[in-house]
MIBATI-168127 format. One record per residue (C-alpha): residue in three letters; x, y, z. Coordinates in steps of 0.25 Angstrom, whole numbers, plus 5000, padded with zeros to 4 digits. Example, Ala and Ser with C-alpha at 12.3 -4.5 7.8 and 13.67 -1.06 7.14 Angstrom:
residues 2
ALA504949825031/SER505549965029/
***
This chain:
residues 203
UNK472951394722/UNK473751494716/UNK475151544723/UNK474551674729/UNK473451594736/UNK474351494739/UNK475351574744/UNK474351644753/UNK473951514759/UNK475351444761/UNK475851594770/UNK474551574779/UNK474851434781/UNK476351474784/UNK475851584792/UNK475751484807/UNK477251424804/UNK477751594804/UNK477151624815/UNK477551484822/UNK478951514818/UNK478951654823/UNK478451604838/UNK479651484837/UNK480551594834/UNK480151674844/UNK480051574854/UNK481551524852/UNK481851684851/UNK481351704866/UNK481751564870/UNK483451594866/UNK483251744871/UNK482751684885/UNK483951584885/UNK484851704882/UNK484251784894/UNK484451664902/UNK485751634898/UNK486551724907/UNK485951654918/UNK486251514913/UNK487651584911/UNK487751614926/UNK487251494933/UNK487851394923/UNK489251484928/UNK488951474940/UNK488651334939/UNK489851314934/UNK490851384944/UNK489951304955/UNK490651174949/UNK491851224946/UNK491951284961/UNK491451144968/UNK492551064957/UNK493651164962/UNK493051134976/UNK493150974976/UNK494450984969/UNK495051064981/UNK494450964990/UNK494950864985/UNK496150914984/UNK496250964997/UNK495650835006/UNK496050724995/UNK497150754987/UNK498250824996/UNK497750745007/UNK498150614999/UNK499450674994/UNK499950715009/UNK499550575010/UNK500350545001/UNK501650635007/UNK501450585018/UNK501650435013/UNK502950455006/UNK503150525018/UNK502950405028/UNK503750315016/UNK505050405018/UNK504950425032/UNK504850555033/UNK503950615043/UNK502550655040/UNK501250695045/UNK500050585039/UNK498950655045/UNK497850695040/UNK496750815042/UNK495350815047/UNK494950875034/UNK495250755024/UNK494350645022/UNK494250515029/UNK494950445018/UNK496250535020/UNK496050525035/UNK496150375031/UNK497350395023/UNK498150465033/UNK497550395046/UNK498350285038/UNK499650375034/UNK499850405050/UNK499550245053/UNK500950235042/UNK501550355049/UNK501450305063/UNK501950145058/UNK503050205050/UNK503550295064/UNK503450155072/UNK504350065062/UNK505150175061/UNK505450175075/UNK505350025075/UNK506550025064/UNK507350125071/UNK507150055085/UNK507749915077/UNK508749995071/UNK509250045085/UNK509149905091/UNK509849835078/UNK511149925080/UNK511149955096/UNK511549865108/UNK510449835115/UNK511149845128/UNK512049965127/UNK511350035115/UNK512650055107/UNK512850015093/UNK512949865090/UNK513749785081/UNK512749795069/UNK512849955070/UNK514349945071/UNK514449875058/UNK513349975052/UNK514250105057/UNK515550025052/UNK515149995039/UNK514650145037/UNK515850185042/UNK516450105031/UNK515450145020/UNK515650315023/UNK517050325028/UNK518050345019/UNK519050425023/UNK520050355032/UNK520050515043/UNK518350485045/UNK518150335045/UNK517650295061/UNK518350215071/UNK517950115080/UNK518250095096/UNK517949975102/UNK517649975116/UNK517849875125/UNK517549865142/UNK518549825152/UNK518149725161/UNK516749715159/UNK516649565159/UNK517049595173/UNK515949685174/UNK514749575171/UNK515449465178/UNK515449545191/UNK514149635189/UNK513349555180/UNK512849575166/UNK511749685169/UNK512749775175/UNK513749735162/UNK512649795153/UNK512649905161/UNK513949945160/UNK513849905145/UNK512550025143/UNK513650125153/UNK514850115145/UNK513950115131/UNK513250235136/UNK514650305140/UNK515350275125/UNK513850335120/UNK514150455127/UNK515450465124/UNK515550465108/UNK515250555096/UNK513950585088/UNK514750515077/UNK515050385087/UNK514350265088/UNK514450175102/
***
C-alpha cells in the first residue's frame, strides 16, 4: 500500500475508538455534572447528619453528667462528710438510677450507724465521768478538770479553786432512816449545789 491508501484505511479503522471516546467523555461529563447538582443536597443531609450526632453526644454527656457523675460526687461530699462528723443529707432523688439509689440507700445505712455510736460514745462518756447516784462529776472528771486547769492556767489571778464539801451528820442519817433515804438526801443536796454554782462551775 502506498501511505495515502494506507493512511485512508488506518483513520476509518480509528474512526469507532473517536466516536467511543467521545461517548465515555460524555458519559463522565453528565456523570460529574449530576454529582455536582446533587452535591448540595449531600452537603445538606450529611450537615444535618452531622449536628443530629453532635446534638445526641452533647445530649448523653449532660446526662451522664447530670444522673451519674454529680450524683456520685455528692456521694462523695457526703462521705467526707459522714467521716468528719459534720451533718449531711445522704439522700438520694427519684430521678437517679438504681445503682445511685443503691449507693445512697447504703450512705443513709452509714449515716444512721454513725448518729447511733455517736450517741452510744456520748452516753459512755457521761456514764465514765458522772456518779451514778447523784449525777455529779466523779473522780475521774476531777482529775480531767484539774490536769486542764493545770495545762491552761498560768497566771496565778485566773487558776480555779477547789471546795470540798462535806455533810454533817449523815452517817446518822442512814443509821436512823436507812440507806435509800441516805441516797436520797445525797441526789437533794447534789441537786441544790447544781442549782447553786456558775456556767463556769462544776459539782
Amino acid at each position: 500500500l502506498d501511505a495515502v491508501t494506507f493512511t485512508k484505511q488506518y483513520s476509518a479503522a480509528m474512526k469507532p475508538l473517536a466516536e467511543l471516546r467521545d461517548i465515555y467523555f460524555a458519559a463522565s461529563v453528565a456523570k460529574f455534572e449530576k454529582r455536582e447538582r446533587i452535591a448540595p443536597q449531600t452537603l445538606y443531609y450529611t450537615s444535618a447528619m452531622a449536628f443530629v450526632i453532635l446534638g445526641l453526644v452533647v445530649g448523653l454527656v449532660v446526662v451522664v453528667q447530670n444522673y451519674i457523675f454529680k450524683p456520685l460526687f455528692r456521694g462523695a461530699e457526703a462521705i467526707v462528710s459522714l467521716a468528719d462528723d459534720l451533718p449531711t443529707d445522704p439522700h438520694g432523688q427519684p430521678r437517679h438510677v438504681a445503682e445511685i439509689h443503691t449507693l445512697y440507700s447504703a450512705l443513709e445505712v452509714i449515716a444512721i450507724k454513725l448518729k447511733e455510736r455517736s450517741f452510744l460514745v456520748a452516753r459512755l462518756e457521761h456514764l465514765a465521768h458522772t456518779d451514778g447516784l447523784t449525777g455529779l462529776l466523779n473522780r475521774r472528771a476531777l482529775d480531767i478538770l484539774g490536769n486542764s486547769a493545770t495545762e491552761n492556767y498560768t497566771d496565778l489571778e485566773s487558776i480555779p479553786f477547789l471546795m470540798l464539801v462535806d455533810i454533817d451528820n449523815f452517817k446518822t442519817i442512814n443509821d436512823k432512816y436507812g440507806h435509800v433515804v441516805g441516797d436520797e438526801v445525797l441526789r437533794e443536796i447534789a441537786q441544790l449545789m447544781q442549782n447553786n454554782i456558775c456556767d463556769s462551775d462544776y459539782v
